[in-house]
C-alpha positions as CSV (number, residue, x, y, z in Angstrom):
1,X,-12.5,-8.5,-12.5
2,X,-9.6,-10.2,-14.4
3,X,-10.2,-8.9,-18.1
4,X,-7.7,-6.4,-18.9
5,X,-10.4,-4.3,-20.5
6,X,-12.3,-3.5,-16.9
7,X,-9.1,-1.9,-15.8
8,X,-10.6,1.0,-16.5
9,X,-9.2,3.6,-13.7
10,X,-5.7,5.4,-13.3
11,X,-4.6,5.2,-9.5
12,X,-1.7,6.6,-7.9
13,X,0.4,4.7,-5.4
14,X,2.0,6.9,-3.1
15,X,5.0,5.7,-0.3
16,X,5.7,7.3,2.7
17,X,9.1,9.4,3.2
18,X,10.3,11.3,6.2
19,X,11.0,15.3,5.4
20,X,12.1,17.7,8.0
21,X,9.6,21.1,8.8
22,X,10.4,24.7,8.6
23,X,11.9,24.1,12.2
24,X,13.6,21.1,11.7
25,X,11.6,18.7,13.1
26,X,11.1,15.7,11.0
27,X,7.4,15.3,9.7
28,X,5.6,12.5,7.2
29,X,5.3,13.2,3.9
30,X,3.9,11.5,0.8
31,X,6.2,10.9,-2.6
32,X,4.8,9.5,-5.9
33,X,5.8,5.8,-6.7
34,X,3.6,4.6,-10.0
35,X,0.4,4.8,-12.0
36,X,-1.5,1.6,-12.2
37,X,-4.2,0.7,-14.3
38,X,-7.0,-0.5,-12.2
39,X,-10.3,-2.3,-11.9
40,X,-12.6,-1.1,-8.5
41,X,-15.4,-2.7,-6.4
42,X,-17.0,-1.5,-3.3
43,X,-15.8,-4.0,-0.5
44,X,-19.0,-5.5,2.4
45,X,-19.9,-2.6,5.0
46,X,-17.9,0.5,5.6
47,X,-17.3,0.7,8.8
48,X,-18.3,4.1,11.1
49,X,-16.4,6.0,13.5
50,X,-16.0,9.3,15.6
51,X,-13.6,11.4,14.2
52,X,-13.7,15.0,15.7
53,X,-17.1,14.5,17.3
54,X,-18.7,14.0,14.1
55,X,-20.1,10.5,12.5
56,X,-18.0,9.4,9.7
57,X,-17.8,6.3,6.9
58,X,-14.9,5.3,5.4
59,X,-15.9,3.5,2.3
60,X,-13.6,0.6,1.0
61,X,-12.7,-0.4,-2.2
62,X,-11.0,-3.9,-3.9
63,X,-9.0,-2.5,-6.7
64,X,-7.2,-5.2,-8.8
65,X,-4.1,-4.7,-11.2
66,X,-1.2,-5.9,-12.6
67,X,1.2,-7.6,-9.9
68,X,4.2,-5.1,-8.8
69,X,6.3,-6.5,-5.5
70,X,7.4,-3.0,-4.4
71,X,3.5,-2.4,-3.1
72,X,2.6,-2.6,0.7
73,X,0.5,-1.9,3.6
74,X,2.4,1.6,4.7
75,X,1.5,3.3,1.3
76,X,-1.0,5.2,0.2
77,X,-4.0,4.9,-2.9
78,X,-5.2,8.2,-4.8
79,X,-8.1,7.6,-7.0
80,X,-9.5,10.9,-9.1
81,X,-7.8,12.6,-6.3
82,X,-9.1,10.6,-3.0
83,X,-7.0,9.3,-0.6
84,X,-7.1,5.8,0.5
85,X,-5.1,4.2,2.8
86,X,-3.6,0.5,1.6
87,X,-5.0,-2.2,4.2
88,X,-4.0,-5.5,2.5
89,X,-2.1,-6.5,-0.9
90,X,-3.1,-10.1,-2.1
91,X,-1.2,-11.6,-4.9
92,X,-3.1,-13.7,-7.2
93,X,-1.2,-15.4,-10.5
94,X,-0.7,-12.4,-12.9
95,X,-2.4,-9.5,-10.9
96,X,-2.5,-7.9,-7.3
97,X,-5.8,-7.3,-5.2
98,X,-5.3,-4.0,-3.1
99,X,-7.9,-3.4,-0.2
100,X,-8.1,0.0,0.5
101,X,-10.1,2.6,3.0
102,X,-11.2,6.3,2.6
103,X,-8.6,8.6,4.8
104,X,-10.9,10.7,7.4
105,X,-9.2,13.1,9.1
């Protein structure tokens, strides 16, 4: 996982910002922060849930990368254009260990 060669997929790191809607009402919204090269393993059992009275999975994933300090728990992962919501960041030495899970809405 630490060989610079395996980093072999280009992730997006999105951070949350606050815009306003149509009517003025402030909403959530997504802005771009970098591109990371990244390595990827499935992470145990994904866990299940009821979302909209249907049974769902979402999948989770250990990406590893280069260290950056600006990355945290309220962002959001895109990987070939899936969504993932950022559960953990783990610093170790030179790089940064990012536990993600599938967005199901």
């Amino acid at each position: 996982m630490g060989e610079i060669g395996r980093m072999d997929r280009r992730v997006e790191v999105k951070k949350p910002t606050t815009t306003t809607s149509a009517m003025g009402a402030p909403q959530k919204a997504w802005a771009h922060l970098c591109y990371l090269q990244a390595s990827r393993e499935p992470v145990g059992e994904s866990l299940e849930s009821y979302v909209n009275n249907r049974l769902v999975v979402a999948t989770r994933f250990k990406y590893k990368t280069h260290i950056r300090t600006d990355i945290n728990e309220t962002m959001r992962l895109v990987d070939d254009s899936v969504i993932y919501n950022i559960l953990a960041v783990n610093t170790t030495g030179l790089f940064i260990e990012i536990l993600v899970e599938k967005v199901v809405e």
